[in-house]
LODRENNU-668892 format. One record per residue (C-alpha): residue number from 1; chain; residue in three letters; x, y, z. Coordinates in steps of 0.2 Angstrom, whole numbers, plus 5000, padded with zeros to 4 digits. Layout:
N
NUM / A / ala / X / Y / Z .
...
END
This chain:
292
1 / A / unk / 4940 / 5031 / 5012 .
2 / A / unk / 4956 / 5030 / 5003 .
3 / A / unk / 4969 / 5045 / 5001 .
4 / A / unk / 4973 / 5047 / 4983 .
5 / A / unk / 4991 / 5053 / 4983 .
6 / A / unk / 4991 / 5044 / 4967 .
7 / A / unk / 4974 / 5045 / 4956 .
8 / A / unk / 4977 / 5029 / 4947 .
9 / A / unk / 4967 / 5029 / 4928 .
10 / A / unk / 4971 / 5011 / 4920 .
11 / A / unk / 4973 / 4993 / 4929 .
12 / A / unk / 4982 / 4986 / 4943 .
13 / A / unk / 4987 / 4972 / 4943 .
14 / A / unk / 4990 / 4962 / 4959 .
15 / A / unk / 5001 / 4944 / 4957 .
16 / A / unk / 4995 / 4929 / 4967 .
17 / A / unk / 4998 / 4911 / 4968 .
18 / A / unk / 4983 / 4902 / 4961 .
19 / A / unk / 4977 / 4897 / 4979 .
20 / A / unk / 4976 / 4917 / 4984 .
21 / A / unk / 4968 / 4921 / 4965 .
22 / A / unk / 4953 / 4908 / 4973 .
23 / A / unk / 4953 / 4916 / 4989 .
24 / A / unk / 4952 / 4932 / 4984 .
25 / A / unk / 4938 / 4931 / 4971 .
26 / A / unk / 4931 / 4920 / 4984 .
27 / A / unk / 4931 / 4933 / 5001 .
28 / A / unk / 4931 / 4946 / 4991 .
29 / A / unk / 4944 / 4954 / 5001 .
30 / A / unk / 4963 / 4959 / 4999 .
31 / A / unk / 4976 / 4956 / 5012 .
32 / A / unk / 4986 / 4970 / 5019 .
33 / A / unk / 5002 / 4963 / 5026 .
34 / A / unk / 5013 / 4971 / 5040 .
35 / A / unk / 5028 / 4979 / 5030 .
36 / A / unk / 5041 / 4971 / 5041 .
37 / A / unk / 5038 / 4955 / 5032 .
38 / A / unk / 5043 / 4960 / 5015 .
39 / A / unk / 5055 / 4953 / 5005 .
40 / A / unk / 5063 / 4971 / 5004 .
41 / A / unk / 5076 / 4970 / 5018 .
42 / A / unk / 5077 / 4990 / 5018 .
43 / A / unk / 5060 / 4992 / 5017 .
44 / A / unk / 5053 / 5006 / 5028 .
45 / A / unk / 5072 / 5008 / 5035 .
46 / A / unk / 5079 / 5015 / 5019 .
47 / A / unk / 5064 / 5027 / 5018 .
48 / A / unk / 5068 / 5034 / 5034 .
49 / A / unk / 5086 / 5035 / 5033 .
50 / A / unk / 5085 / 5046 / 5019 .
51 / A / unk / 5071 / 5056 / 5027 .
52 / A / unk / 5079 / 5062 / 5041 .
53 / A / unk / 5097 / 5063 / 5031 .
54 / A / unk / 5086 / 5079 / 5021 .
55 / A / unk / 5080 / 5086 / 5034 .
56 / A / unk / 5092 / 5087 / 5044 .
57 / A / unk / 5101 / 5092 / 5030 .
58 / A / unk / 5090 / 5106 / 5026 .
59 / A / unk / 5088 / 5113 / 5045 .
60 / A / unk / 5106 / 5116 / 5044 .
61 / A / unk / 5106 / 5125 / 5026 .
62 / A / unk / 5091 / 5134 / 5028 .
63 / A / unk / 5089 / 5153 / 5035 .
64 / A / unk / 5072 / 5152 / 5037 .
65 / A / unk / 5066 / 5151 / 5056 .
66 / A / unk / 5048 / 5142 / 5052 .
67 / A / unk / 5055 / 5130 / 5040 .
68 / A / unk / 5070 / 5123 / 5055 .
69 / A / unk / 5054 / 5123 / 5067 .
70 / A / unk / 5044 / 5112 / 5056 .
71 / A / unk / 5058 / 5101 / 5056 .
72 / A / unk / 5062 / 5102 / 5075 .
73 / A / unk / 5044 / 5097 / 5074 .
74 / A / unk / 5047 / 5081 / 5065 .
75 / A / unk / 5060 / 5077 / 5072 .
76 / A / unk / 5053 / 5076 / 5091 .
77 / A / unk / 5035 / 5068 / 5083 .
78 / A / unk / 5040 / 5059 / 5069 .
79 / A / unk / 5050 / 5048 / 5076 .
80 / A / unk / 5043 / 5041 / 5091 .
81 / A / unk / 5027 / 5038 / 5081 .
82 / A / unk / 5036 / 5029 / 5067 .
83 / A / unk / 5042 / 5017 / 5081 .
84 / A / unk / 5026 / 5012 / 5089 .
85 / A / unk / 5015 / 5010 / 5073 .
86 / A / unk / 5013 / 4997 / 5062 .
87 / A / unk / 5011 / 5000 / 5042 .
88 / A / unk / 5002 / 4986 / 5032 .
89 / A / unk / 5001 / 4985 / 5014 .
90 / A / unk / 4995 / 4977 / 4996 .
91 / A / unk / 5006 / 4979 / 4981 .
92 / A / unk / 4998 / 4982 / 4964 .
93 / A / unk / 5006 / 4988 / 4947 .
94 / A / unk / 5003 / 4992 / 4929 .
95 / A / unk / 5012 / 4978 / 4921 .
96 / A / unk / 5000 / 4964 / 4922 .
97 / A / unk / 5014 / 4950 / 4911 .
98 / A / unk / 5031 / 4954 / 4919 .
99 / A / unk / 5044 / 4940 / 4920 .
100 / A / unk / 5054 / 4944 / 4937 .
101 / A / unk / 5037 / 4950 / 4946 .
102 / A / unk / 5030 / 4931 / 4939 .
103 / A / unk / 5044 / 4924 / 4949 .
104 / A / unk / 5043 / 4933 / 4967 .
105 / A / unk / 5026 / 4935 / 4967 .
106 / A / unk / 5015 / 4925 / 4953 .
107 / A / unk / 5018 / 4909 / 4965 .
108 / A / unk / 5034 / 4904 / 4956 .
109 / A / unk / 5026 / 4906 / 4937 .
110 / A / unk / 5014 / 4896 / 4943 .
111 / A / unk / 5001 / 4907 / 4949 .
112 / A / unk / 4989 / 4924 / 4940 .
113 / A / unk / 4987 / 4943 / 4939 .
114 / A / unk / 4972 / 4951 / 4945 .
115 / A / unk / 4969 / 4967 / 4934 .
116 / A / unk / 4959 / 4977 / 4945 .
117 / A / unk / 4949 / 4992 / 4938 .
118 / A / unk / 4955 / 5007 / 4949 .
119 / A / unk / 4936 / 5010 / 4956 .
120 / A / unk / 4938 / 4993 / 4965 .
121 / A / unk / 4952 / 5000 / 4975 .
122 / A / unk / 4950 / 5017 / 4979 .
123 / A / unk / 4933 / 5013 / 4990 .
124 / A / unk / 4944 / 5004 / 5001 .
125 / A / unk / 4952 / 5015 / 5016 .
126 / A / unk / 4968 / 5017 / 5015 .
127 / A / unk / 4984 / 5027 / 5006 .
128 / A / unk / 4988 / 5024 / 4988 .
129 / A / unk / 5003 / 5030 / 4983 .
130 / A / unk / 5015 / 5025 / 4968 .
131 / A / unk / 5032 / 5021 / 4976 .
132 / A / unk / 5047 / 5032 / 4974 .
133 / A / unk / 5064 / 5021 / 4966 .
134 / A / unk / 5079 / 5030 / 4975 .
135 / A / unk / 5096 / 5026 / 4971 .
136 / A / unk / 5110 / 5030 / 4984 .
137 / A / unk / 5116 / 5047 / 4985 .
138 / A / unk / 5102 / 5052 / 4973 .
139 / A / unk / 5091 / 5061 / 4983 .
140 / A / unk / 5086 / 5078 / 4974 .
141 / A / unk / 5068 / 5072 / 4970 .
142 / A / unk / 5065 / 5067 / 4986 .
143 / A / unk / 5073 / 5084 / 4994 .
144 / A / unk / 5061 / 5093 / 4984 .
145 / A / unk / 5045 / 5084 / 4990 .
146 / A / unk / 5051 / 5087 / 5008 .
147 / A / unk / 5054 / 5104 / 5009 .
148 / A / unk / 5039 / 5106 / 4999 .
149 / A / unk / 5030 / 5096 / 5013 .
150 / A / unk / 5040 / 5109 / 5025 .
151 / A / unk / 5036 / 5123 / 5018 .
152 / A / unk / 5019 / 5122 / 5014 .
153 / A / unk / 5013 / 5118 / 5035 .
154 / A / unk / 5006 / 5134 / 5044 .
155 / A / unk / 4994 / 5122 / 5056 .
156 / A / unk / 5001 / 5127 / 5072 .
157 / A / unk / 4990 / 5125 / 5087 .
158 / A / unk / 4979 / 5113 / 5076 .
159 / A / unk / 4978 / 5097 / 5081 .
160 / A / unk / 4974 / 5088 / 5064 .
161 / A / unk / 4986 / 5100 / 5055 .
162 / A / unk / 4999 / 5094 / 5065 .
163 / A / unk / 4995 / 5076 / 5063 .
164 / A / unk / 4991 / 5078 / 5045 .
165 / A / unk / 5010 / 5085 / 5043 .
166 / A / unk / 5017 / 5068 / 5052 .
167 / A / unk / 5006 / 5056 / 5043 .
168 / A / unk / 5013 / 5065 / 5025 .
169 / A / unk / 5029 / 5064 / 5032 .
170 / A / unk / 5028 / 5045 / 5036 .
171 / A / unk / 5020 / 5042 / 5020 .
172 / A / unk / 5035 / 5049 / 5009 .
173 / A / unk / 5045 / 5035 / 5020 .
174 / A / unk / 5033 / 5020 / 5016 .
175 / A / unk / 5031 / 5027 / 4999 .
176 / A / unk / 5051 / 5025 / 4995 .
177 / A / unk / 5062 / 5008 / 4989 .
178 / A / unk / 5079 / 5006 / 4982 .
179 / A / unk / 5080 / 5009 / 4965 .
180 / A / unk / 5085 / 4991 / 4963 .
181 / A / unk / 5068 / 4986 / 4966 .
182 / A / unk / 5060 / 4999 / 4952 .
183 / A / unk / 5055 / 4985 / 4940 .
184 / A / unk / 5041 / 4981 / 4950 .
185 / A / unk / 5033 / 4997 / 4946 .
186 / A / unk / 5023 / 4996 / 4962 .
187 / A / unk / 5006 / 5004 / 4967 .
188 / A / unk / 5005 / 5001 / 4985 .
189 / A / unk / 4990 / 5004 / 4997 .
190 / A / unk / 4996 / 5007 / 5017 .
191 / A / unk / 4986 / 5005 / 5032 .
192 / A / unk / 4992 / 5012 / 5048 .
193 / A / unk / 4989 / 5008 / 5064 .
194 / A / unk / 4998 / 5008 / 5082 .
195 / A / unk / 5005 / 4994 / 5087 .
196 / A / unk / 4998 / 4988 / 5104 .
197 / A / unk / 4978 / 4989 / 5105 .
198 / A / unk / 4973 / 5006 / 5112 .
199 / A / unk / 4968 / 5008 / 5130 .
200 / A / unk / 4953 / 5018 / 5127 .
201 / A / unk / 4939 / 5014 / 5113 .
202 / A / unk / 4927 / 5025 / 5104 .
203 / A / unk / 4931 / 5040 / 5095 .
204 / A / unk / 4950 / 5046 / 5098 .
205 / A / unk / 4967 / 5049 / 5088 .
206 / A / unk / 4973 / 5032 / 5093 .
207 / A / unk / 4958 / 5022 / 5092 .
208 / A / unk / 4948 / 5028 / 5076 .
209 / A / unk / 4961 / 5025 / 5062 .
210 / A / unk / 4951 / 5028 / 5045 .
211 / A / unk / 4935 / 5030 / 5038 .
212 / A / unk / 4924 / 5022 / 5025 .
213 / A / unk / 4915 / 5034 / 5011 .
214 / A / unk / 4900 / 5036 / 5021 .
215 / A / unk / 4911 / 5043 / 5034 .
216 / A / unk / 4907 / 5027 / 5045 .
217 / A / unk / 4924 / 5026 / 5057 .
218 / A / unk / 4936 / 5013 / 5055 .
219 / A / unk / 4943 / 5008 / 5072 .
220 / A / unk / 4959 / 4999 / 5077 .
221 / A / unk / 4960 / 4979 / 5073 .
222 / A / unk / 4968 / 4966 / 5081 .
223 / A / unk / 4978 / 4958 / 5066 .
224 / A / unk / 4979 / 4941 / 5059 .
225 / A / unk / 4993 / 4929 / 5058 .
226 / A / unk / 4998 / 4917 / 5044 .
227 / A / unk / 5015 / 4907 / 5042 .
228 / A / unk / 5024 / 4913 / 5029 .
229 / A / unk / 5040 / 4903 / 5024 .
230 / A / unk / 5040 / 4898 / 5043 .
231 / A / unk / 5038 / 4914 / 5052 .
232 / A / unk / 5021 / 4921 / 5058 .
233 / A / unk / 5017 / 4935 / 5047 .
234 / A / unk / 5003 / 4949 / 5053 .
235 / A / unk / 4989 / 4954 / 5041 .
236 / A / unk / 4975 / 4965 / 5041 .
237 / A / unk / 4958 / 4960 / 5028 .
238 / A / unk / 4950 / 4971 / 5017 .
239 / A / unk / 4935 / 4972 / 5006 .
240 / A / unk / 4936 / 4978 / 4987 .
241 / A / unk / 4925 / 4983 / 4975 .
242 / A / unk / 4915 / 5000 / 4973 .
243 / A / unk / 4911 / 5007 / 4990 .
244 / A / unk / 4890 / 5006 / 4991 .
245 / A / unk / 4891 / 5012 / 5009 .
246 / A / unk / 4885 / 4998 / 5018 .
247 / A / unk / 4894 / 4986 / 5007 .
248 / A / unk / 4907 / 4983 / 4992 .
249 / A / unk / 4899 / 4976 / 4975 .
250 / A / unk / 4913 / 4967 / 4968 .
251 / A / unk / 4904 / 4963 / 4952 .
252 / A / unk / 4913 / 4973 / 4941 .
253 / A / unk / 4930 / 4974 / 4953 .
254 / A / unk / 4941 / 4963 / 4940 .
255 / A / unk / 4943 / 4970 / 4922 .
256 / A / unk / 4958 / 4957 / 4915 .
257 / A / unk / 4966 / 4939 / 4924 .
258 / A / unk / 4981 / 4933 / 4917 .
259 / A / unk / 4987 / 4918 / 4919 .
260 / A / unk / 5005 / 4914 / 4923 .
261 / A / unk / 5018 / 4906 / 4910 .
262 / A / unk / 5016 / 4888 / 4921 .
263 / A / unk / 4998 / 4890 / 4926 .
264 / A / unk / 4988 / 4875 / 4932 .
265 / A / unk / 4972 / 4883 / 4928 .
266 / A / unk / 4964 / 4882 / 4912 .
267 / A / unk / 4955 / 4897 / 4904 .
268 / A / unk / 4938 / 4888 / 4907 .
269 / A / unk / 4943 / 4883 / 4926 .
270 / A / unk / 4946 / 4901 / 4929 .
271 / A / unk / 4930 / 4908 / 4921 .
272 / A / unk / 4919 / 4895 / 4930 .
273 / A / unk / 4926 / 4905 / 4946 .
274 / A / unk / 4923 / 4918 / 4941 .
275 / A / unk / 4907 / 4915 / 4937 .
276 / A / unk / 4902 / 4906 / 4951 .
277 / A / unk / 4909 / 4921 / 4962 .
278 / A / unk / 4898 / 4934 / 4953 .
279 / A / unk / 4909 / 4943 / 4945 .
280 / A / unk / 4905 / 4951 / 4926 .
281 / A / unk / 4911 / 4959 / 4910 .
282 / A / unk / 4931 / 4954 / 4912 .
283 / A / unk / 4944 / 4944 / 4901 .
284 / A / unk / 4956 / 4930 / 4904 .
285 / A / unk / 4972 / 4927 / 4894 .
286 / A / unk / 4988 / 4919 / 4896 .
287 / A / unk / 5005 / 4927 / 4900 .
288 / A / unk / 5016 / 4930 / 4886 .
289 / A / unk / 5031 / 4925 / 4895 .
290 / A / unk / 5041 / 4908 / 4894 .
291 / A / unk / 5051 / 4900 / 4907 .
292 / A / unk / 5057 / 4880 / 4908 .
END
């Protein structure tokens, strides 16, 4: 099931190349990529950087006993954990007819957002969390979040508790990019998962990795592979859609499709997918941007 650290209200909108837009209404599935592939060479990196700056940071400020044990905490689990696990994401975000997000992502202008109604995400099970702009050396938000995150833990001795505090931990680092990227607006939905298949199955901390709504476990997956601009890029598969149970219904997933400045596809060529897909009660326009 997912973990709302964001509650979204209105559309996301995912960009795609107009092969992906076929695939997707097609599989009914979202890909979730392995963050070290991003076009963000900080990512992951700067978010822990600025982490463990704060805390460390705080440890040495602070007077209070618990609060530097909590972070000794951290410090000793945090880290080897963030080194052996993999983090796997899709990227949504409110502005469905953005020019620079047309170019990195929409398939060169070429391609179409997917506005997504916020029920035909949340059924999948992973974090959703609306990503943190940083700018170097301004930090202040970021401090308050952590120590808040600190202070609040009085899990001792409880297993969960004391993983719960890691995972919120790591999710502030995911959840962080350089402000230069901020006009992306970015939504993202992380999976996590170790690294190297798990040498026992069935039902342990390693092996069961999240749940669906009918609290069916999800267990580790061997990723896929694609070649992306050469290099072999892992991904995981996901279905969308309201969260029956035993399936996703998809019907109604897809609110609004836009079509990029340079789009092959015709409003008409794009309905008949649609339709022929199954899906209902959406509109399809063009993008208001220009670009030779």
């Amino acid at each position: 099931m997912a973990l709302l650290e964001y509650d979204p209200k209105t559309v996301l909108y995912h960009y795609c190349s107009a092969e992906a837009f076929l695939g997707i209404i097609n599989t009914k599935e979202i890909w979730f990529s392995n963050l070290k592939s991003s076009n963000d060479p900080r990512e992951l990196k700067y978010g822990y950087d600025n982490v463990f700056e704060i805390l460390r940071a705080t440890r040495e400020q602070t007077e209070s006993a618990e609060i530097k044990r909590v972070i000794d905490f951290l410090e000793d689990r945090l880290t080897p954990f963030y080194n052996r696990v993999n983090v796997f994401c899709t990227c949504f975000t409110h502005d469905g007819d953005s020019l620079p997000m047309w170019r990195e992502y929409g398939g060169a202008y070429k391609g179409l957002a997917i506005g997504f109604r916020p029920t035909a995400i949340t059924g999948m099970p992973a974090r959703l969390q609306k990503v943190r702009y940083v700018s170097n050396g301004n930090t202040k938000e970021l401090g308050d979040v952590l120590i808040e995150v600190v202070s609040n833990f009085h899990g001792w001795g409880n297993q969960m508790e004391e993983i719960n505090l890691v995972a919120s931990t790591l999710s502030t680092i995911v959840a962080m990019k350089h402000s230069t990227w901020e006009y992306e607006r970015e939504v993202r939905m992380t999976y996590v998962q170790v690294r190297d298949r798990p040498v026992t199955s069935g039902d342990n901390l390693e092996n069961m990795v999240s749940m669906k709504n009918n609290m069916e476990p999800i267990y580790w997956q061997q990723p896929n592979i694609r070649s992306v601009h050469g290099s072999d890029t892992e991904y995981l598969k996901f279905p969308y859609g309201r969260d029956l149970g035993e399936r996703h219904d998809a019907r109604m997933a897809i609110k609004e499709v836009i079509a990029g400045p340079n789009c092959a596809l015709t409003k008409d060529e794009i309905a008949n997918a649609l339709v022929a897909n199954g899906f209902l009660n959406y509109l399809i326009k063009g993008s208001d941007c220009q670009i030779r």
